[in-house]
PDB file of N, CA, C and O in Angstrom:
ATOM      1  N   UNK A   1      -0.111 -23.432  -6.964  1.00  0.00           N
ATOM      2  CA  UNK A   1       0.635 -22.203  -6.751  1.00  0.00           C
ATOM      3  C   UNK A   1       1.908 -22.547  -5.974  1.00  0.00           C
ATOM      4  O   UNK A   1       1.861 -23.417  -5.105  1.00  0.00           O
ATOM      5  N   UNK A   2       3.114 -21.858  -6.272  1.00  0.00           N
ATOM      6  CA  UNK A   2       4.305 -22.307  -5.827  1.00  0.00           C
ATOM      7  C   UNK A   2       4.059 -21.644  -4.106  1.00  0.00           C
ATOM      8  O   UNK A   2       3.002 -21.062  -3.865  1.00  0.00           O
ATOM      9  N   UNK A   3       5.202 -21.817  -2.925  1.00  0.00           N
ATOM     10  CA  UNK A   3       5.266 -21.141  -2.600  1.00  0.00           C
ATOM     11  C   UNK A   3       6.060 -20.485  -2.296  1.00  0.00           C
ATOM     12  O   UNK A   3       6.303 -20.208  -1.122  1.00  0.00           O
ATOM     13  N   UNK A   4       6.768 -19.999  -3.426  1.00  0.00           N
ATOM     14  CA  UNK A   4       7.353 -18.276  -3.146  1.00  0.00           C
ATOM     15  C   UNK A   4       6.118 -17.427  -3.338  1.00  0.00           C
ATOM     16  O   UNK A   4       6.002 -16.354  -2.746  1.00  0.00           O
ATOM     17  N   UNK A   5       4.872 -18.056  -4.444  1.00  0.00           N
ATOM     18  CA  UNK A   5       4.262 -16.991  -4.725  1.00  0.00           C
ATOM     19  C   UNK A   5       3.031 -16.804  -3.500  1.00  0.00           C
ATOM     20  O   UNK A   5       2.554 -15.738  -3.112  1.00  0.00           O
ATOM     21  N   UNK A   6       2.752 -17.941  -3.119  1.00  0.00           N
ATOM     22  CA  UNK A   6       1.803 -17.586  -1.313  1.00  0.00           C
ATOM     23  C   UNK A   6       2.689 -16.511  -0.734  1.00  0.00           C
ATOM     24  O   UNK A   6       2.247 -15.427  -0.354  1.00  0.00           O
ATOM     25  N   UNK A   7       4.210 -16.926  -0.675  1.00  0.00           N
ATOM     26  CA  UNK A   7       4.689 -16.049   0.221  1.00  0.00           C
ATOM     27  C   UNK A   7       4.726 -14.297  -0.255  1.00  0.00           C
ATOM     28  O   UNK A   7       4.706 -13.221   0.342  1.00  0.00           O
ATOM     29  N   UNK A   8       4.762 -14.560  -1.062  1.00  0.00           N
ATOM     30  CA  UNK A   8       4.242 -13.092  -1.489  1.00  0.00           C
ATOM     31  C   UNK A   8       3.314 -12.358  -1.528  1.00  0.00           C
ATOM     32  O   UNK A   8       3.345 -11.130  -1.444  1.00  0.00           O
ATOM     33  N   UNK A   9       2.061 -13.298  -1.708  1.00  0.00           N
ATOM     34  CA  UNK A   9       0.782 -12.904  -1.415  1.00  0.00           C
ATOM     35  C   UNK A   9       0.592 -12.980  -0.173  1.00  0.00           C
ATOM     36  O   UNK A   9      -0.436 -12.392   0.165  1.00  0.00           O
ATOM     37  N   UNK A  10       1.271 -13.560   0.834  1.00  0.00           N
ATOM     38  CA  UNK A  10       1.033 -13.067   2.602  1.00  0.00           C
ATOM     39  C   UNK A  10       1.063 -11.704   2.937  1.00  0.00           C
ATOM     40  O   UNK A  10       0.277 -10.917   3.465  1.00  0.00           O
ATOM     41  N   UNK A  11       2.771 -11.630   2.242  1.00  0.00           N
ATOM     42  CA  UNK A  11       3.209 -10.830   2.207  1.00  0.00           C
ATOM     43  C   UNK A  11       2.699  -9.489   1.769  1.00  0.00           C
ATOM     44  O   UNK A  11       3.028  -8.427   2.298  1.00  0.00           O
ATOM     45  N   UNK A  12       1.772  -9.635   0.645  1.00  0.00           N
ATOM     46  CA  UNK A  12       1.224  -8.073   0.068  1.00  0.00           C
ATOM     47  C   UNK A  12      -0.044  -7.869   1.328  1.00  0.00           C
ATOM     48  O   UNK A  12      -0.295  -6.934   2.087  1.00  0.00           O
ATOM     49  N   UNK A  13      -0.489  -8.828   1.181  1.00  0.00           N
ATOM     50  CA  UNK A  13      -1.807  -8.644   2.078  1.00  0.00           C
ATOM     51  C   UNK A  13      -1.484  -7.908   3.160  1.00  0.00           C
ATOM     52  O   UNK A  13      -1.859  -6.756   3.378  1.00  0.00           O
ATOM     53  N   UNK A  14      -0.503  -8.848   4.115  1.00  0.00           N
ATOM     54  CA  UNK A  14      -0.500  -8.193   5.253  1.00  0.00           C
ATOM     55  C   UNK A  14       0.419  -6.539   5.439  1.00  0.00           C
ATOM     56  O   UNK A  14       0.235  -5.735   6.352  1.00  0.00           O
ATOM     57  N   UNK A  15       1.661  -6.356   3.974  1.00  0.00           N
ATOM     58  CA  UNK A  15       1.594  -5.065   3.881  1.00  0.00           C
ATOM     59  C   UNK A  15       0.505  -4.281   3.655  1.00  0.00           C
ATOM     60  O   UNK A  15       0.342  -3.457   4.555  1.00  0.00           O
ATOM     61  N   UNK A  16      -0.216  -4.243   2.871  1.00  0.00           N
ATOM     62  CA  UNK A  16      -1.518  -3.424   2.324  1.00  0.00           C
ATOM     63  C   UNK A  16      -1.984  -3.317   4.176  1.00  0.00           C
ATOM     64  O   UNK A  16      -1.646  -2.377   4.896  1.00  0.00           O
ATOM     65  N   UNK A  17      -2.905  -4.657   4.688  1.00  0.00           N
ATOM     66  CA  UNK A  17      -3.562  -3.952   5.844  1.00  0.00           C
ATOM     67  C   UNK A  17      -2.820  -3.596   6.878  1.00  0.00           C
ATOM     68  O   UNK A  17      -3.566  -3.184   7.767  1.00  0.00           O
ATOM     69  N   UNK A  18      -1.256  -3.542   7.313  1.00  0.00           N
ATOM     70  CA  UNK A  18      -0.223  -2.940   7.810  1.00  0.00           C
ATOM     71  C   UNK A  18      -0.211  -1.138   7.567  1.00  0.00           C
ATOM     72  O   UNK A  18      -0.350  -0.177   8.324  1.00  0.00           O
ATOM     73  N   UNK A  19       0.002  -1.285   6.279  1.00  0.00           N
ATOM     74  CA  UNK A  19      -0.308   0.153   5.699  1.00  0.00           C
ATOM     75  C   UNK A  19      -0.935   1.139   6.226  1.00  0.00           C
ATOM     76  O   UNK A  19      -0.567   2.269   6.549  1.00  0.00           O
ATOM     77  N   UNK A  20      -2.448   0.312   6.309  1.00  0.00           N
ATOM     78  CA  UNK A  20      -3.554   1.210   6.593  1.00  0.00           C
ATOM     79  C   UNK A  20      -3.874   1.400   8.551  1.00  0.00           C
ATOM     80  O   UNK A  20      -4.214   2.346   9.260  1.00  0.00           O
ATOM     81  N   UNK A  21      -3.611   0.266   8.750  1.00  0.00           N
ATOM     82  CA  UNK A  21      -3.572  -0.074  10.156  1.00  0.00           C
ATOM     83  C   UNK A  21      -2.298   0.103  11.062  1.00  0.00           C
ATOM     84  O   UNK A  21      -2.478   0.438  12.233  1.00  0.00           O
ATOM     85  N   UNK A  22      -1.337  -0.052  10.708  1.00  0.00           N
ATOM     86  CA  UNK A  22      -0.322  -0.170  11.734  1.00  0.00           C
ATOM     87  C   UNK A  22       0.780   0.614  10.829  1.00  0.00           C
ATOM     88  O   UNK A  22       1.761  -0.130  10.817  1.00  0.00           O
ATOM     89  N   UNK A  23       0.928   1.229  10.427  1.00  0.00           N
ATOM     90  CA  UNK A  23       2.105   2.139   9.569  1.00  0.00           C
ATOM     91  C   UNK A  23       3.184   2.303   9.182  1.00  0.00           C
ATOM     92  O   UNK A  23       3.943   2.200   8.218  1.00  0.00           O
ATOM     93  N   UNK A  24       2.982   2.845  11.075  1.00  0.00           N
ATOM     94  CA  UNK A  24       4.717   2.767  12.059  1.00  0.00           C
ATOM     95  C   UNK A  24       5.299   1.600  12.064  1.00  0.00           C
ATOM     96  O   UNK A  24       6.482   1.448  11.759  1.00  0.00           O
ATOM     97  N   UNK A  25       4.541   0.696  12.401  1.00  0.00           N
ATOM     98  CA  UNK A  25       5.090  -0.643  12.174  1.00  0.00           C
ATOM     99  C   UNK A  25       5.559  -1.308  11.124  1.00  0.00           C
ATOM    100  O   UNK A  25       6.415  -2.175  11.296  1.00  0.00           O
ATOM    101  N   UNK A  26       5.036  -0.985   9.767  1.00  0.00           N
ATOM    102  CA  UNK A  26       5.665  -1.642   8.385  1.00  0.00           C
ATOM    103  C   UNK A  26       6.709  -0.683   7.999  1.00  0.00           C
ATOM    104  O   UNK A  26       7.490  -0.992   7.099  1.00  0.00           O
ATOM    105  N   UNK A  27       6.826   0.801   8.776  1.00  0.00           N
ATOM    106  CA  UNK A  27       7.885   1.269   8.296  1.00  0.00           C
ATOM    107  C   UNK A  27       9.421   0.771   9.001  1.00  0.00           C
ATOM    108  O   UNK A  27      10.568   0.822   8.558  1.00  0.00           O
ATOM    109  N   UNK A  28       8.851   0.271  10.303  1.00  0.00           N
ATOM    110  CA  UNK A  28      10.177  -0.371  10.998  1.00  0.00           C
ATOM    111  C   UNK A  28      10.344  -1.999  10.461  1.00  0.00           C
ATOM    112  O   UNK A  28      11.325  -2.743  10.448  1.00  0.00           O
ATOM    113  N   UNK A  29       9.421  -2.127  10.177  1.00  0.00           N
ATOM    114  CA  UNK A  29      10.040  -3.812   9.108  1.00  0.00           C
ATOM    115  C   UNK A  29      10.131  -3.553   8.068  1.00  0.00           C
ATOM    116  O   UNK A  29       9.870  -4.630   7.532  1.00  0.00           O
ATOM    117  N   UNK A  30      10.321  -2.878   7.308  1.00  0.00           N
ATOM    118  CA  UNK A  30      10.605  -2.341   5.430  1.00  0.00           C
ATOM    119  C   UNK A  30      11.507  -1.980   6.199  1.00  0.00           C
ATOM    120  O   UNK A  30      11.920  -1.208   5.334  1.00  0.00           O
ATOM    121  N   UNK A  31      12.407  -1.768   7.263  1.00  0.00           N
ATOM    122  CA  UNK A  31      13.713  -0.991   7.254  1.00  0.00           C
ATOM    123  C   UNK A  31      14.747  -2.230   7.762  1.00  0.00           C
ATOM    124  O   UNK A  31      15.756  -2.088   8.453  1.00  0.00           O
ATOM    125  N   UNK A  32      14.277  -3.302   7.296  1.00  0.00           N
ATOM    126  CA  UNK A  32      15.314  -4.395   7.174  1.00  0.00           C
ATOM    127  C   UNK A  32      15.657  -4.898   5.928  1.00  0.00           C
ATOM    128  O   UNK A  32      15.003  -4.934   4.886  1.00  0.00           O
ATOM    129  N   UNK A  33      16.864  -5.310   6.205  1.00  0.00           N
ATOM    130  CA  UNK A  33      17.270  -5.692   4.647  1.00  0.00           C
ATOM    131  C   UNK A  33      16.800  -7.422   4.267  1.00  0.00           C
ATOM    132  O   UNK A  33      17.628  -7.979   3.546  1.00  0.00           O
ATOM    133  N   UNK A  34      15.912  -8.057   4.565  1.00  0.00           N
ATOM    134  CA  UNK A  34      15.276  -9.312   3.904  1.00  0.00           C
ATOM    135  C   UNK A  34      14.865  -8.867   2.686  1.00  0.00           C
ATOM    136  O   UNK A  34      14.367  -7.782   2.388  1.00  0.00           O
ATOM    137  N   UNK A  35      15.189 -10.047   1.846  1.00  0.00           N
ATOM    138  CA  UNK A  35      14.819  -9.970   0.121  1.00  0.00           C
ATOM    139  C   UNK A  35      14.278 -10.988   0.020  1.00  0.00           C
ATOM    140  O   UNK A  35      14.714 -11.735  -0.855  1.00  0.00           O
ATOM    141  N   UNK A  36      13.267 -11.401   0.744  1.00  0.00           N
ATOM    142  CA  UNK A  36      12.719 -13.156   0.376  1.00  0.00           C
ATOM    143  C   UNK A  36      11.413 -12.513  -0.045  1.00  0.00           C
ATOM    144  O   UNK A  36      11.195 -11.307   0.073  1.00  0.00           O
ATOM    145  N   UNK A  37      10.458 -13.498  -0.602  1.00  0.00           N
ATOM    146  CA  UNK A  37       9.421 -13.105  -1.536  1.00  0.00           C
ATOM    147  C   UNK A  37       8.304 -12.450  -0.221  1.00  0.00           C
ATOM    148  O   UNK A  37       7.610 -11.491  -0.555  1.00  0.00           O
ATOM    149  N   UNK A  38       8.203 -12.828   0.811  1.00  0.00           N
ATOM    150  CA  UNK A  38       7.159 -11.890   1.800  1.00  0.00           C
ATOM    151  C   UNK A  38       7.597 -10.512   1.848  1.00  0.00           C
ATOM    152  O   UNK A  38       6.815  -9.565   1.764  1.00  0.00           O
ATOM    153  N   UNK A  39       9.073 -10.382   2.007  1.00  0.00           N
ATOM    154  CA  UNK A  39       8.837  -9.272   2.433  1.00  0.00           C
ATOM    155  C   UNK A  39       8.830  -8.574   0.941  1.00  0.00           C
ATOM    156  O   UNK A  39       8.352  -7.442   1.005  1.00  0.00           O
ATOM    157  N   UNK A  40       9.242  -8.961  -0.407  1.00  0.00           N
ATOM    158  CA  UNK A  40       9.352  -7.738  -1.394  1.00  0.00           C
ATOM    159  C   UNK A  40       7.238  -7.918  -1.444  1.00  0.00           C
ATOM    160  O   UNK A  40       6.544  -7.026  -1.933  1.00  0.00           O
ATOM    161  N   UNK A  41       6.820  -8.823  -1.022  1.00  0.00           N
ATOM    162  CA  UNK A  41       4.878  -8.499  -0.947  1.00  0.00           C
ATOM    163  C   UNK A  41       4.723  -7.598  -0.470  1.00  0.00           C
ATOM    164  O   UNK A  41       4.111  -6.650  -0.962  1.00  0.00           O
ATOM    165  N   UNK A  42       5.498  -7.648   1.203  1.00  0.00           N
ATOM    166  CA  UNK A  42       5.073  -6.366   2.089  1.00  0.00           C
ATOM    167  C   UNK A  42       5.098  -5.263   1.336  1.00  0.00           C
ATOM    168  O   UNK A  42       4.123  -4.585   1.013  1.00  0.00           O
ATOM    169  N   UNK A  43       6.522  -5.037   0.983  1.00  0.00           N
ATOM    170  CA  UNK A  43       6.834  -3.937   0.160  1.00  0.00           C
ATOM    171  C   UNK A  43       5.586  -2.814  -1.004  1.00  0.00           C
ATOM    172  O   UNK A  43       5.215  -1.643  -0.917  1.00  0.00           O
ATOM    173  N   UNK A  44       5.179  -4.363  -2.378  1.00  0.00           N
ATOM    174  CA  UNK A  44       4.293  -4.140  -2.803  1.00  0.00           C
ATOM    175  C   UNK A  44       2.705  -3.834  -2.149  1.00  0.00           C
ATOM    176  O   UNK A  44       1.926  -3.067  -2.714  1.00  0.00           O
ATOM    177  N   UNK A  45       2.423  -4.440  -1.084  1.00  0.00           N
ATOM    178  CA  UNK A  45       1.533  -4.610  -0.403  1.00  0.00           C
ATOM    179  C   UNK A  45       1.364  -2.614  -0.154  1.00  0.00           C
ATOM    180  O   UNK A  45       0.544  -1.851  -0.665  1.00  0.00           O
ATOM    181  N   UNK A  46       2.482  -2.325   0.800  1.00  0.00           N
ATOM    182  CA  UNK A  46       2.161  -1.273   0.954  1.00  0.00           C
ATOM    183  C   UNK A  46       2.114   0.205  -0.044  1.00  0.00           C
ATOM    184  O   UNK A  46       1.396   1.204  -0.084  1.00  0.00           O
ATOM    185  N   UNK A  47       3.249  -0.274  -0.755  1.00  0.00           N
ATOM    186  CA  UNK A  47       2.982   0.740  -2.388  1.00  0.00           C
ATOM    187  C   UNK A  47       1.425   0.415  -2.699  1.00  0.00           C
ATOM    188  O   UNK A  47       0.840   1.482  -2.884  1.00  0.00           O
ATOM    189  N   UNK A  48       0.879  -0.284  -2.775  1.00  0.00           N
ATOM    190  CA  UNK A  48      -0.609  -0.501  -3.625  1.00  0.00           C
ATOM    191  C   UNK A  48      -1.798   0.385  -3.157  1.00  0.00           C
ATOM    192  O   UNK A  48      -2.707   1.014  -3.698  1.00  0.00           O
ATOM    193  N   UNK A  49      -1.196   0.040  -1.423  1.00  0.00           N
ATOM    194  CA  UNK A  49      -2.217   1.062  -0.244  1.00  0.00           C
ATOM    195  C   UNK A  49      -1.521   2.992  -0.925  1.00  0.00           C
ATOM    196  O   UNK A  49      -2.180   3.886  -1.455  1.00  0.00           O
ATOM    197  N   UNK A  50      -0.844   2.974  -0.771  1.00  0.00           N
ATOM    198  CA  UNK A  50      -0.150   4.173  -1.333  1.00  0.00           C
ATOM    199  C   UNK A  50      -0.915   4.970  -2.330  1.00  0.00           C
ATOM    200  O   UNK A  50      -1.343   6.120  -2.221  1.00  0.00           O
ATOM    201  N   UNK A  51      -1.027   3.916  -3.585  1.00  0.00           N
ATOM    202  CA  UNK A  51      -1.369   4.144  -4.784  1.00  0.00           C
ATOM    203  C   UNK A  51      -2.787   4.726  -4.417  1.00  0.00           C
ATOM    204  O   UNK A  51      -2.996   5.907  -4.695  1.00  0.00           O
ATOM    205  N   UNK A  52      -3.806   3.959  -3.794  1.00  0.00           N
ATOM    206  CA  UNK A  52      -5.239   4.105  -3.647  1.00  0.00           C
ATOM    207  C   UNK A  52      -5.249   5.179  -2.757  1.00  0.00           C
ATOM    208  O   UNK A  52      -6.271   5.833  -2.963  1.00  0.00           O
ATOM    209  N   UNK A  53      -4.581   5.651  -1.871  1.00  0.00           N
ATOM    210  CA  UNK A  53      -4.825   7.120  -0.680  1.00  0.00           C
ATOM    211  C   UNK A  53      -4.415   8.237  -2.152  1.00  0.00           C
ATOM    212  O   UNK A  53      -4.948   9.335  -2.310  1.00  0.00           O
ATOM    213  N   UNK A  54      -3.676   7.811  -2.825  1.00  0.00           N
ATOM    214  CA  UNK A  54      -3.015   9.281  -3.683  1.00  0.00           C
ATOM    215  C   UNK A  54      -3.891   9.259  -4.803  1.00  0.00           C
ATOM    216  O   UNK A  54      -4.190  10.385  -5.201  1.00  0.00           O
ATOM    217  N   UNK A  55      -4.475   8.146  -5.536  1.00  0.00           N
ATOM    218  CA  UNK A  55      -5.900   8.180  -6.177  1.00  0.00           C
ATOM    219  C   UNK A  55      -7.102   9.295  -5.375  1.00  0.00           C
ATOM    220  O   UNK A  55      -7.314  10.437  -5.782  1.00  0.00           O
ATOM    221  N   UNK A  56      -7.806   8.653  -4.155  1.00  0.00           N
ATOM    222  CA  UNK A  56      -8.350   9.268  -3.551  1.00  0.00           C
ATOM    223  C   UNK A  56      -8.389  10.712  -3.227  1.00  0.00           C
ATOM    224  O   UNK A  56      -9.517  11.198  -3.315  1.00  0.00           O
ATOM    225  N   UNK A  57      -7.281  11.654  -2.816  1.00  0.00           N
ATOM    226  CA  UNK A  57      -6.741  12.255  -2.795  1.00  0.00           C
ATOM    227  C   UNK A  57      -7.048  13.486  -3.973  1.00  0.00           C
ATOM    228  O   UNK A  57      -7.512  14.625  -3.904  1.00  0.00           O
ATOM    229  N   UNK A  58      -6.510  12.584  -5.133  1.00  0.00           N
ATOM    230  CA  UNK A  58      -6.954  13.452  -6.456  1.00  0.00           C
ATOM    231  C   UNK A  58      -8.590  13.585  -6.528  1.00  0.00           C
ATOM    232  O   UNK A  58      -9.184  14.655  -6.660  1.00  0.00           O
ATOM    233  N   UNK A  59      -8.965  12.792  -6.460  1.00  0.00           N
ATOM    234  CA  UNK A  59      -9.911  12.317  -6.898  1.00  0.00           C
ATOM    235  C   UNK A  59     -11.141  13.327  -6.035  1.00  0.00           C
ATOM    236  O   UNK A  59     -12.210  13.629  -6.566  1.00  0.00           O
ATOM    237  N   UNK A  60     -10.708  13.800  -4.496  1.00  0.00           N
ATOM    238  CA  UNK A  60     -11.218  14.466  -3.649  1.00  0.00           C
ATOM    239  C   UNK A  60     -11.045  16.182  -3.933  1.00  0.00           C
ATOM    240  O   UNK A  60     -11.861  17.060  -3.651  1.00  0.00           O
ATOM    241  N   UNK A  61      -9.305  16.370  -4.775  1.00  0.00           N
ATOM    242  CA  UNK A  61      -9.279  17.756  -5.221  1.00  0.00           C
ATOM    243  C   UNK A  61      -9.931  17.869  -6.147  1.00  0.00           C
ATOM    244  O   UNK A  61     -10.746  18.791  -6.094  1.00  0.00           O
ATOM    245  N   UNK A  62      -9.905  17.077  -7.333  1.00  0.00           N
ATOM    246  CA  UNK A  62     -10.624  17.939  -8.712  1.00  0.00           C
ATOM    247  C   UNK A  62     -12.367  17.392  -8.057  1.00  0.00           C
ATOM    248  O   UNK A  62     -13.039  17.701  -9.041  1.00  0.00           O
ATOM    249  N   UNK A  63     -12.856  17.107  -7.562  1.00  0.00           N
ATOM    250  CA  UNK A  63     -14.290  17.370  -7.154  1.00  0.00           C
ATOM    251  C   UNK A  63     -14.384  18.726  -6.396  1.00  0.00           C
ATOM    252  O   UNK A  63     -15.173  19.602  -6.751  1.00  0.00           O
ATOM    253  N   UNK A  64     -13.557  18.858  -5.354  1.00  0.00           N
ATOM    254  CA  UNK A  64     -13.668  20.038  -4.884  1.00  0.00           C
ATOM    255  C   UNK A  64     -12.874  21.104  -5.715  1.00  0.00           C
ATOM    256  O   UNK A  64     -12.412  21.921  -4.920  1.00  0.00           O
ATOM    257  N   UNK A  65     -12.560  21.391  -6.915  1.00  0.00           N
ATOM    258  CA  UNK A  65     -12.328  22.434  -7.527  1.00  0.00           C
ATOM    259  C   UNK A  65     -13.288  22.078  -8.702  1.00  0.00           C
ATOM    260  O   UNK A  65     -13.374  23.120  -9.353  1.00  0.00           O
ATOM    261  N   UNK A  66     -14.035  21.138  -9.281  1.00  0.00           N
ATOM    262  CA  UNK A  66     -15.492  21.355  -9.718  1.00  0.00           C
ATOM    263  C   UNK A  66     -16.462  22.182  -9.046  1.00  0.00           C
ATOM    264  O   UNK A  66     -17.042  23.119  -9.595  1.00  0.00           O
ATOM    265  N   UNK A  67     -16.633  21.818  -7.834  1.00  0.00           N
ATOM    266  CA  UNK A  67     -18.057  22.635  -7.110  1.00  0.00           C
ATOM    267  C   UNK A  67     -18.061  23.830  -6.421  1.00  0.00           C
ATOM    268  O   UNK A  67     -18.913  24.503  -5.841  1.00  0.00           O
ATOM    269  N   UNK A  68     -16.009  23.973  -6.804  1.00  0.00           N
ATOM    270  CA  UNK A  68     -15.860  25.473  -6.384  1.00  0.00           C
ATOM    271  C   UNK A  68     -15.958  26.267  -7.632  1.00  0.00           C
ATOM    272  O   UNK A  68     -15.820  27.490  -7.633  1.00  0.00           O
ATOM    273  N   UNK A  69     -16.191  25.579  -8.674  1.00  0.00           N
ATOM    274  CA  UNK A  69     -16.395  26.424 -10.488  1.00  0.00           C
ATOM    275  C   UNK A  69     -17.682  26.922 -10.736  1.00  0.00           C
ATOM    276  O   UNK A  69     -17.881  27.936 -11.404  1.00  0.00           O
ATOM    277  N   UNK A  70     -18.762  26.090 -10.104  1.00  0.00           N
ATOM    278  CA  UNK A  70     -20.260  26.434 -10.302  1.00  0.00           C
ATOM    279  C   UNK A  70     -20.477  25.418 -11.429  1.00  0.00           C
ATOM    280  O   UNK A  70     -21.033  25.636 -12.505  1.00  0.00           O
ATOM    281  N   UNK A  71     -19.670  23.691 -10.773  1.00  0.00           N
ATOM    282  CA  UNK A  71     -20.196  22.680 -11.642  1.00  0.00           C
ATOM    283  C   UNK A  71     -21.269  22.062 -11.340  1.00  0.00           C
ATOM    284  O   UNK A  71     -21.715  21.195 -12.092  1.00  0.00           O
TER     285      UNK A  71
END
């Protein structure tokens, strides 16, 4: 594996558990302008966490508008 692509995979990882854990904090380092392969991970890292809360999310309304139908 090269490493730009480790560095990217640092990079997603530690966005993703940034995301979930520290927030505030990946929103004040996503507010720099670095374009090297960690930080566009971070980037992805934290879109991915994103993706799975707004999955969830749905996933929590249409159950609760099933069992509010008399499913």
């Amino acid at each position: 594996m090269e490493d730009q692509d480790k560095q990217y995979i640092k990079g997603f990882n530690a966005g993703y558990l940034l995301s979930q854990h520290e927030p505030e904090l990946l929103k004040q380092l996503l507010k720099t302008k670095e374009a090297n392969e960690y930080f566009k991970g971070l980037k992805s890292g934290k879109k991915q966490h994103d993706r799975e809360l707004l999955l969830a999310q749905l996933k929590t309304s249409t159950n609760s508008k099933d069992k509010g139908m008399g499913r």
